[in-house]
C-alpha positions as CSV (number, residue, x, y, z in Angstrom):
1,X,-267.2,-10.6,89.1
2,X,-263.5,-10.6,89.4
3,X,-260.9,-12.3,86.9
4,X,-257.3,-13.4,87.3
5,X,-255.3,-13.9,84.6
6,X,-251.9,-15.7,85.2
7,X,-249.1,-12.6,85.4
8,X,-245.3,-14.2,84.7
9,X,-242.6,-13.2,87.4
10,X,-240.0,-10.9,86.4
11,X,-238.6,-9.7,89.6
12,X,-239.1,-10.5,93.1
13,X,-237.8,-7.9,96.2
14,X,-239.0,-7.8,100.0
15,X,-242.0,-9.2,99.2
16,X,-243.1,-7.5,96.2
17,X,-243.1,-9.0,92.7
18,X,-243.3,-7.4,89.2
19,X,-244.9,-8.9,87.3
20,X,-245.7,-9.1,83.4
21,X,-249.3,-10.1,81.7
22,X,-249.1,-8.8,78.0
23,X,-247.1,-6.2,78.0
24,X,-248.5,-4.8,81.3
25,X,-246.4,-4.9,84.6
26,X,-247.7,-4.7,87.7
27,X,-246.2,-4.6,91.7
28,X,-247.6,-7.5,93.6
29,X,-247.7,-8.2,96.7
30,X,-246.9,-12.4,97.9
31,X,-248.2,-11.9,101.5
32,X,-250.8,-14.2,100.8
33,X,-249.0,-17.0,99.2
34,X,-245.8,-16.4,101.2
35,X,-246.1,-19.9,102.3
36,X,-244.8,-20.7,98.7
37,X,-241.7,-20.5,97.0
38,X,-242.3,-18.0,93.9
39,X,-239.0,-17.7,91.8
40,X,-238.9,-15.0,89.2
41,X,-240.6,-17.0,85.7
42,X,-242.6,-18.7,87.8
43,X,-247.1,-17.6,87.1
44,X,-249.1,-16.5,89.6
45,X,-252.5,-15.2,89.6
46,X,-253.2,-11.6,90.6
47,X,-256.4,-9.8,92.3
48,X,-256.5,-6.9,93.8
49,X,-252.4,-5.9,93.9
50,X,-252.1,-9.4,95.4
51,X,-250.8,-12.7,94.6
52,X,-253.3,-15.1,95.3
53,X,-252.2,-18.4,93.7
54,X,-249.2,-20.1,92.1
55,X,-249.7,-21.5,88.7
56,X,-247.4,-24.2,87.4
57,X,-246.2,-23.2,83.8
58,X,-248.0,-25.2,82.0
59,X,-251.4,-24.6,83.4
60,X,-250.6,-20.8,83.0
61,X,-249.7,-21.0,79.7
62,X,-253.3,-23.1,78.8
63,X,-255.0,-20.2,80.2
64,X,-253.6,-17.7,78.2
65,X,-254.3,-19.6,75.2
66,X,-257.8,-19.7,75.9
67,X,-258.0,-15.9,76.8
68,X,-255.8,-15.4,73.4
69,X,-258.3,-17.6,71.8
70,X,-261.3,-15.2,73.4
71,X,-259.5,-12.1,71.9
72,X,-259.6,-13.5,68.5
73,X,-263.0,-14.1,68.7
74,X,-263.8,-10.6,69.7
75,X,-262.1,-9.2,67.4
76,X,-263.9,-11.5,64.2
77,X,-267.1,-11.0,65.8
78,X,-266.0,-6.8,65.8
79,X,-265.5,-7.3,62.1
80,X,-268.5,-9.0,61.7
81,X,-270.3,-6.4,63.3
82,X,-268.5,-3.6,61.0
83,X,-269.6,-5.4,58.1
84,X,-273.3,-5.9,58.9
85,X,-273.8,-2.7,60.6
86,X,-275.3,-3.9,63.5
87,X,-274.4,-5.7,67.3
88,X,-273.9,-9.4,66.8
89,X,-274.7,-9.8,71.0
């Protein structure tokens, strides 16, 4: 199973975009969205080294929430399992 998690625009030349999710960057390529205007701060979602979708902004930023709200989870149920000695799942 693959995930893509929406990766913000930071710079865009010949093609290729950096790209920020967290504090990660990454080189992207467009060819398969070239069809699309991407402008730098605009989200796309990344698999593979490509760009295979452009997110508007406020989709993107629901999507993170929800992985931000995943993370927080993990890391209770991590405490949780510190505190009972044992695997919750």
């Amino acid at each position: 199973m693959c995930l893509s998690i929406p990766a913000r625009v930071d710079k865009i030349k010949d093609g290729v975009a950096t790209c920020t999710v967290g504090e990660s960057s990454y080189e992207t390529s467009l060819d398969l969205i070239s069809n699309e205007e991407i402008n730098i701060g605009d989200y796309v979602l990344i698999h593979t080294g490509f760009a295979i979708q452009k997110l508007d902004t406020e989709e993107a930023n629901k999507i993170l929430s929800t992985f931000e709200e995943f993370k927080e989870l993990n890391e209770k149920m991590d405490e949780e399992e510190k505190e009972q000695d044992r695997r919750i799942i």
